[in-house]
C-alpha positions as CSV (number, residue, x, y, z in Angstrom):
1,X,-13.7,75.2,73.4
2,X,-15.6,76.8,71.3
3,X,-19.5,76.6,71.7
4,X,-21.1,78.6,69.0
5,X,-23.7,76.7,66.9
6,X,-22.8,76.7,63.4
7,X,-25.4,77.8,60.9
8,X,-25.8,74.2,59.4
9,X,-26.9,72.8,62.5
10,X,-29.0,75.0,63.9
11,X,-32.7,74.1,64.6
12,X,-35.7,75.8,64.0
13,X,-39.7,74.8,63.6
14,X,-42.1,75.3,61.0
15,X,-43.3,78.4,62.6
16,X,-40.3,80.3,62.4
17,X,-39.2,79.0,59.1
18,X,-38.8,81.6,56.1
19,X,-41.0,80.7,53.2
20,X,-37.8,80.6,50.8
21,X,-36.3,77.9,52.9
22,X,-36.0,74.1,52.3
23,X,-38.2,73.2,55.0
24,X,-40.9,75.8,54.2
25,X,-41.1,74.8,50.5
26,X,-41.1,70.9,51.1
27,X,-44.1,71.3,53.6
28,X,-46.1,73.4,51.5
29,X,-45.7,71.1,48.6
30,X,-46.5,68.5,51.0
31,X,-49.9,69.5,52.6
32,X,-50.8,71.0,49.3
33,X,-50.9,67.4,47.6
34,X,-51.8,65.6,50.6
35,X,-49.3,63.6,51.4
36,X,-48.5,61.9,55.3
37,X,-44.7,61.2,55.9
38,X,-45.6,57.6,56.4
39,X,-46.4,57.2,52.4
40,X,-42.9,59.4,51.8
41,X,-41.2,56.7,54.2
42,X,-42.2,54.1,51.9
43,X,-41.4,55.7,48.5
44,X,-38.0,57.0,50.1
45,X,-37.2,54.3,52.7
46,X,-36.1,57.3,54.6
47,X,-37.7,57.4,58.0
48,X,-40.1,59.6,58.8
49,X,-38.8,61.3,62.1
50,X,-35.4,62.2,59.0
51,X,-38.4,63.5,56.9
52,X,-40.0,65.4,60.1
53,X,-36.2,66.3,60.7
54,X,-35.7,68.2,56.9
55,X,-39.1,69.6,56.9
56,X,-38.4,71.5,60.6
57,X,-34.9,71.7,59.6
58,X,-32.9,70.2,62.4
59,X,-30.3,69.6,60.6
60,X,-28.6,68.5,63.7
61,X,-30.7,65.5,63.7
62,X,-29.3,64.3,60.4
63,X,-26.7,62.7,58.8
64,X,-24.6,65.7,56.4
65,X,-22.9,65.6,53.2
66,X,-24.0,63.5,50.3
67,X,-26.7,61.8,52.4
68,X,-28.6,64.9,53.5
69,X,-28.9,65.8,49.8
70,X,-29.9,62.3,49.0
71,X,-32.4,62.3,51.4
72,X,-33.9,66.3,50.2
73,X,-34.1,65.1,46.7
74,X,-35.5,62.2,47.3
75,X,-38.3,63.7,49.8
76,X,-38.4,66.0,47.0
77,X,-38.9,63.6,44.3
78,X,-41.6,61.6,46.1
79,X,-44.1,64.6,46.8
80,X,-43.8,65.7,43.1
81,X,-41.4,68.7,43.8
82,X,-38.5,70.2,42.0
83,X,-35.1,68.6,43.3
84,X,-32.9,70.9,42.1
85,X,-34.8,74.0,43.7
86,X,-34.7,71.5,46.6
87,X,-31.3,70.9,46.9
88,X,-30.5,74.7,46.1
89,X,-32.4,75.8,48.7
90,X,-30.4,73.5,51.3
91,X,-27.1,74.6,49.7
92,X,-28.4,78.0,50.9
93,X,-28.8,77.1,54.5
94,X,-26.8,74.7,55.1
95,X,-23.9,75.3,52.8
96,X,-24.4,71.6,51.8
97,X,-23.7,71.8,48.1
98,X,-22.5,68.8,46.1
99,X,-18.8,69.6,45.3
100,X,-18.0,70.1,41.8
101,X,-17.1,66.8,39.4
102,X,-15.1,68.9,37.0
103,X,-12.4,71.0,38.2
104,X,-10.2,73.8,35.7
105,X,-10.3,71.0,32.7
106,X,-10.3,73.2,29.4
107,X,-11.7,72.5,26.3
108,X,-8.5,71.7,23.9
109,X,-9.4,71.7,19.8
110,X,-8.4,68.1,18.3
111,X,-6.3,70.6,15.8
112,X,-4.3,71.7,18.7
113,X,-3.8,68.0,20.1
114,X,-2.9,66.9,17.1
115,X,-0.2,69.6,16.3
116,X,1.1,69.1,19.6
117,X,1.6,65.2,19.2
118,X,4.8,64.1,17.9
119,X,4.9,62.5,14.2
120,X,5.5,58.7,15.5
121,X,3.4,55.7,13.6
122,X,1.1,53.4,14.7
123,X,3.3,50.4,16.1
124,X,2.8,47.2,15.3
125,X,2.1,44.3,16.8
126,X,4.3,41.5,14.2
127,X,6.3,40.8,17.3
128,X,3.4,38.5,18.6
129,X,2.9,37.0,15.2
130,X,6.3,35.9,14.8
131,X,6.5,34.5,18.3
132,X,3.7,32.1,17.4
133,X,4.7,30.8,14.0
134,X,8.6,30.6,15.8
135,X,6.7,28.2,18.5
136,X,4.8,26.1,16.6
137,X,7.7,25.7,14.1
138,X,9.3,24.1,17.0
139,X,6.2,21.8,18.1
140,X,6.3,20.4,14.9
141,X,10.1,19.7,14.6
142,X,10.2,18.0,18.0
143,X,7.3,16.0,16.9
144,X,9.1,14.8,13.8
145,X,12.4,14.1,15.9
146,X,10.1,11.8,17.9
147,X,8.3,10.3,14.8
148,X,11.6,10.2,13.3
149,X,13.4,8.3,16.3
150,X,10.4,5.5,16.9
151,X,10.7,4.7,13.2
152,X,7.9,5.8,11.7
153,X,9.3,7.3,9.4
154,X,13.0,7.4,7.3
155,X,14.7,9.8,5.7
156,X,14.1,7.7,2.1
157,X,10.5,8.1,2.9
158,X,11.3,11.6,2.7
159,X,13.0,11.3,-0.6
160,X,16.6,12.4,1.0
């Protein structure tokens, strides 16, 4: 087995932390507005030994992927600091980045769609039209058969 740590899961403490780190920056804002885990609990509903956890940086002690960074923004967010230097300072030493949404899609002209698309028309939809005028066509001949077979009507009534 292998028993190295890997560099997302080390843990360190505030005294050791670099002052470009995640940890580092979120504390400073932190103690530099004032603000006690306990209020970034509330406004986070994150809980404040996670909060304790990102600001020390044991990341060992919490969840990865799109939670961590949920949880950095947020912490962010709540003690009025930028999320996106946040969350690029966590990509940077955690290698927790959000994966990209948009992967090799190329922007194509309309022109160049357009030339591209075979000359068909527009279908067109009669075939539905036709089916209900052929249907109630019917409805009404059956109901005349019957009208005509109970005698409420003749065919002298109709003039024939």
């Amino acid at each position: 087995m292998n028993n190295e740590i890997k560099p997302e899961l080390r843990e360190s403490s505030n005294s050791t932390l670099s002052s470009d780190s995640v940890g580092a920056y979120l504390h400073k804002i932190r103690t530099s507005n004032g603000i006690d885990f306990n209020e970034i609990s509330d406004k986070t509903k994150f809980s404040t030994s996670q909060l304790k956890a990102v600001e020390q940086e044991q990341w060992s002690a919490l969840p990865d992927g799109f939670v961590l960074r949920s949880l950095v923004k947020k912490f962010a967010l709540a003690i009025g600091a930028d999320d996106k230097i946040a969350l690029q300072k966590l990509g940077q030493a955690t290698g927790n980045i959000a994966p990209s949404t948009v992967k090799n899609l190329r922007t194509v002209p309309t022109s160049e769609l357009n030339e591209s698309m075979p000359d068909t028309e527009t279908p067109r939809r009669t075939g539905g039209s036709l089916l209900w005028i052929l249907l109630i066509l019917i409805v009404l001949g059956v109901v005349a058969y019957l009208a005509y077979n109970q005698g409420m009507f003749t065919l002298e009534d109709l003039g024939l």
